[in-house]
TORDRENLUM-225221 format. One line per 4 residues: number of its first residue (from 1); for each residue x, y, z of C-alpha. Coordinates in nm, 2 decimals. Layout:
N
NUM> X,Y,Z | ...
END
This chain:
258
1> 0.00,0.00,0.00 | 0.11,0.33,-0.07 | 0.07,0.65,0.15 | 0.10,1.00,0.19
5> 0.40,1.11,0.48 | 0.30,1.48,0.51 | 0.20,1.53,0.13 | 0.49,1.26,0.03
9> 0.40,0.95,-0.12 | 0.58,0.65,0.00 | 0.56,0.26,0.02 | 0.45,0.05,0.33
13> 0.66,-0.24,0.26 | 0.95,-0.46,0.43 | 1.29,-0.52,0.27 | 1.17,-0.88,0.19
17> 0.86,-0.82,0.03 | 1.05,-0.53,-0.18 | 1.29,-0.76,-0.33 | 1.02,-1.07,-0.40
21> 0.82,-0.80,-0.59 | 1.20,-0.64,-0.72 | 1.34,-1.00,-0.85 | 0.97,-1.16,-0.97
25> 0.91,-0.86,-1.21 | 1.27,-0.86,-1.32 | 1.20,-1.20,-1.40 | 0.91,-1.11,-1.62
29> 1.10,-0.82,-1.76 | 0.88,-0.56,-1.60 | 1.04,-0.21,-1.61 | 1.09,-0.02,-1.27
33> 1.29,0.20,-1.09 | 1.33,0.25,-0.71 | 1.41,0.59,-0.49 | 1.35,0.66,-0.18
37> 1.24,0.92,0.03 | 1.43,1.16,0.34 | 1.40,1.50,0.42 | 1.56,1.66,0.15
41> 1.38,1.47,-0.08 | 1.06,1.53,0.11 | 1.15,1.90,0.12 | 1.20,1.86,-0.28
45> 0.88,1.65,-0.30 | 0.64,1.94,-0.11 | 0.78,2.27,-0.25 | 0.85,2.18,-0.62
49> 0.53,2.06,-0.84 | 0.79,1.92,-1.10 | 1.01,1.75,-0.84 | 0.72,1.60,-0.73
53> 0.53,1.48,-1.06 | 0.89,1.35,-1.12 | 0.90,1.14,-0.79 | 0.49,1.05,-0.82
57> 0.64,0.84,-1.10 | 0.83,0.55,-0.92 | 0.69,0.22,-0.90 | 0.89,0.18,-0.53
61> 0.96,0.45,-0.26 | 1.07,0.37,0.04 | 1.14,0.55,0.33 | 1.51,0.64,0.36
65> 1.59,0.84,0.68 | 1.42,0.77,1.02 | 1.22,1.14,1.05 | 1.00,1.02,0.79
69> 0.98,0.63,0.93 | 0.89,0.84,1.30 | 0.66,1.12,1.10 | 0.45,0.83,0.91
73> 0.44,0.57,1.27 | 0.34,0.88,1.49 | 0.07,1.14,1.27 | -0.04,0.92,1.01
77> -0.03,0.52,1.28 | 0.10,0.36,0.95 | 0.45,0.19,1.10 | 0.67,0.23,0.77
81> 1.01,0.02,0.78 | 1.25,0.23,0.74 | 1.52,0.11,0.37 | 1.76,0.36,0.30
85> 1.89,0.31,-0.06 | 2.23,0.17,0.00 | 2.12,-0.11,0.23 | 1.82,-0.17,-0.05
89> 2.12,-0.20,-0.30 | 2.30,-0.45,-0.12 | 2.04,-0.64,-0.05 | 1.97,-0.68,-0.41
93> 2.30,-0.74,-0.51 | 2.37,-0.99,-0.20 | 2.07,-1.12,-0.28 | 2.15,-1.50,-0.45
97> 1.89,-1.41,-0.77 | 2.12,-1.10,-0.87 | 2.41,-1.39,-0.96 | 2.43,-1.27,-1.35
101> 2.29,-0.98,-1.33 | 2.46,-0.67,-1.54 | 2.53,-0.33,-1.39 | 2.60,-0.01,-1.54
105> 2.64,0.33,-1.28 | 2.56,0.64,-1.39 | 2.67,0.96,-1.18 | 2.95,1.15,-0.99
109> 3.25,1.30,-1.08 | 3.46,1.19,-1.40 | 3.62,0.88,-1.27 | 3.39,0.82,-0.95
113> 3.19,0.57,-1.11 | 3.44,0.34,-1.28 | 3.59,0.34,-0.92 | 3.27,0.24,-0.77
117> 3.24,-0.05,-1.03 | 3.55,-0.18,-0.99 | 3.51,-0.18,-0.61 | 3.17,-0.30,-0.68
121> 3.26,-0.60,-0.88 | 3.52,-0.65,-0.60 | 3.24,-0.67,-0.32 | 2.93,-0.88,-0.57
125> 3.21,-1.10,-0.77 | 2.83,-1.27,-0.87 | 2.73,-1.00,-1.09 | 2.87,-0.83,-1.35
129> 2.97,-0.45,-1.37 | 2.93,-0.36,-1.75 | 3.00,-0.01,-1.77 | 3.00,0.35,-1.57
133> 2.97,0.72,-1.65 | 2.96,1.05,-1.48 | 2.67,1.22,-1.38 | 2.79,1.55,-1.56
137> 2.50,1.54,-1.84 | 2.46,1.95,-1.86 | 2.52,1.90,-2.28 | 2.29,1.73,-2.52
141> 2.63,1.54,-2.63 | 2.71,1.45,-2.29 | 2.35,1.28,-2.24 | 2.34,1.11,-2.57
145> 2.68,0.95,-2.53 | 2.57,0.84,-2.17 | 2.26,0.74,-2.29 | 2.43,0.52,-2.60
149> 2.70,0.38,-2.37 | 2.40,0.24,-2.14 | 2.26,0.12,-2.50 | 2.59,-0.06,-2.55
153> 2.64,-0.23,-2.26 | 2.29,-0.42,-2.20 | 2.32,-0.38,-1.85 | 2.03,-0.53,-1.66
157> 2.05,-0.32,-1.33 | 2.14,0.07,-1.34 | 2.28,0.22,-1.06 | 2.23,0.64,-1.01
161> 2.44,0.86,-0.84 | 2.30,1.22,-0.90 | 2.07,1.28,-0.64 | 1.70,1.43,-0.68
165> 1.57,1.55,-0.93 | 1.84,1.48,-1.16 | 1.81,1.08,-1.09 | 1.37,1.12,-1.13
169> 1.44,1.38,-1.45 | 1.67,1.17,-1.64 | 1.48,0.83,-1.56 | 1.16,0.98,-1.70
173> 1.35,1.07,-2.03 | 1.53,0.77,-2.09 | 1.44,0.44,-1.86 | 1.18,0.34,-2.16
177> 1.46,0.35,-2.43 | 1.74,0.12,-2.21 | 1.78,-0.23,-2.15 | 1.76,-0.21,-1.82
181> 1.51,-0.34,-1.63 | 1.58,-0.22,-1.27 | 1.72,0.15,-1.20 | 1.81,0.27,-0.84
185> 1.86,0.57,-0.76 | 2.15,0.63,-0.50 | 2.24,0.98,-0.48 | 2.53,1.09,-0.35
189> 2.63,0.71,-0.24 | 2.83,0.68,-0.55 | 3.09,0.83,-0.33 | 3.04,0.57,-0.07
193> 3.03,0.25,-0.33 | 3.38,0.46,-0.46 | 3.50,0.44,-0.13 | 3.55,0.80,-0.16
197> 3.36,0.88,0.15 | 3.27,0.63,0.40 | 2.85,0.54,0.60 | 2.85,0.65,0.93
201> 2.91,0.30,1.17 | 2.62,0.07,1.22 | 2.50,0.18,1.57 | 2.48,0.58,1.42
205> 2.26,0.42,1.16 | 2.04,0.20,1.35 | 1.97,0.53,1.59 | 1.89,0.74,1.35
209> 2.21,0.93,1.38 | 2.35,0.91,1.05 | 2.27,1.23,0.94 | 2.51,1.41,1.24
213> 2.80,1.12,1.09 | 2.72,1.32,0.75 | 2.68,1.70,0.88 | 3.05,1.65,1.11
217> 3.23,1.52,0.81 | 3.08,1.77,0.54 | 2.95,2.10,0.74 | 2.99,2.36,0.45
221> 2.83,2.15,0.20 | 2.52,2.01,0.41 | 2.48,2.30,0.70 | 2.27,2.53,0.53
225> 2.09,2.22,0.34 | 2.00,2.06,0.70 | 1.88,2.39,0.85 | 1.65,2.50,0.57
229> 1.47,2.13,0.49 | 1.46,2.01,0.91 | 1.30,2.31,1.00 | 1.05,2.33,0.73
233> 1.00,1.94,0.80 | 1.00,2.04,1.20 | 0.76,2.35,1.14 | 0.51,2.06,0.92
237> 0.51,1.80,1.18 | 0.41,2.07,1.45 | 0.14,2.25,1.24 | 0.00,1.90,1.13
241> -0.01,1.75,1.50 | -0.15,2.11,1.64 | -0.43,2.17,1.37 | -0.56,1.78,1.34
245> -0.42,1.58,1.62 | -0.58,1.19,1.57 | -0.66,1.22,1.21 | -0.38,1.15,0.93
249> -0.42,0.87,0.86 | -0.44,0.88,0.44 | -0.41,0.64,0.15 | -0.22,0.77,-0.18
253> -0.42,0.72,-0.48 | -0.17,0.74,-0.74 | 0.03,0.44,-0.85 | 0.05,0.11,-0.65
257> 0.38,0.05,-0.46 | 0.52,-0.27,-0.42
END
């Protein structure tokens, strides 16, 4: 079932059911692409109407950071897991039906992504990394010959590293005219899978803490970020629980989740 986390669709669903529904429609060669959901992408989600008919357009959200797991469990009584995108990755990649599968990343810096696949490859010796490419498409050239060198490579799984709305824009132009049949959308974990920056340890992310990991490591780049999307995802929670406590619960009507 899918449903609305203070305007923001997203998927009530457990990391096994996701990858039974992932692996059988792979297996019937059913398109889909996967992003999940914190507060910068809530924040994206609620103020921009493009971001959002963008983001409306995944088959499988998930909840990615534990504010909107706690928002969705205590305004709306619907107890979302919480699957952030990296361990929904690895899960599909550790996951024995992935032995075969092709992968192809798309995103980061010149150079982040063939390091990524060759650490990737490294980690999932199953599967097979295929081909990689910045996430630098400003130029019509650029995005043709990263679209073309998808083309080439037949890659089965396609791995994105350029964050909202550039994964959701790019996926809505193009995911029809690849071979792929599973995209996921990782944002800036290309960095992590490059081993160019590093998660925050497992009790940080079990607690919810893994945002302060990210803001003591990268202050100039996420400060102002943090302070503008928590407080208008504070200022939400507060006005929603002040001006209709006991009734928020709501279904989303759009597309089924998994």
């Amino acid at each position: 079932m899918r449903v609305k986390v203070l305007g923001c669709p997203v998927d009530d669903v457990d990391m096994n059911d996701l990858l039974d529904h992932v692996h059988h429609h792979m297996e019937q060669g059913i398109k889909q692409w996967y992003t999940s959901i914190n507060v910068a992408n809530w924040y994206a989600y609620t103020h921009f109407p493009e971001i959002a008919t963008l983001i409306d357009e995944a088959p499988l959200i998930t909840a990615d950071g534990w504010p909107i797991a706690w928002a969705s469990r205590v305004i709306h009584h619907v107890p979302l897991p919480r699957i952030p995108a990296m361990n929904f990755l690895d899960a599909l990649l550790t996951n024995r039906q992935a032995k075969g599968q092709r992968i192809f990343l798309l995103g980061g810096q010149p150079g982040t992504a063939e390091q990524a696949g060759i650490r990737l490859q490294a980690k999932y010796p199953h599967v097979s990394v295929v081909g990689a490419f910045h996430g630098f498409l400003n130029q019509p050239e650029v995005e043709l010959e990263a679209l073309n060198a998808i083309v080439q490579a037949r890659p089965s799984i396609l791995i994105l590293g350029m964050g909202t709305p550039h994964e959701q824009k790019w996926l809505s132009l193009y995911f029809s005219r690849i071979p792929a049949v599973m995209a996921v959308g990782i944002g800036g974990g290309i960095d992590i899978l490059a081993g160019i920056k590093k998660r925050a340890p497992g009790w940080m992310q079990k607690s919810g803490l893994e945002w302060l990991y990210r803001l003591v490591h990268e202050p100039g780049r996420l400060s102002r970020r943090y302070v503008k999307t928590s407080w208008s995802f504070a200022w939400q929670v507060l006005r929603v629980m002040w001006t209709w406590p006991g009734d928020h619960i709501g279904s989303y009507s759009g597309k089924k989740g998994a």
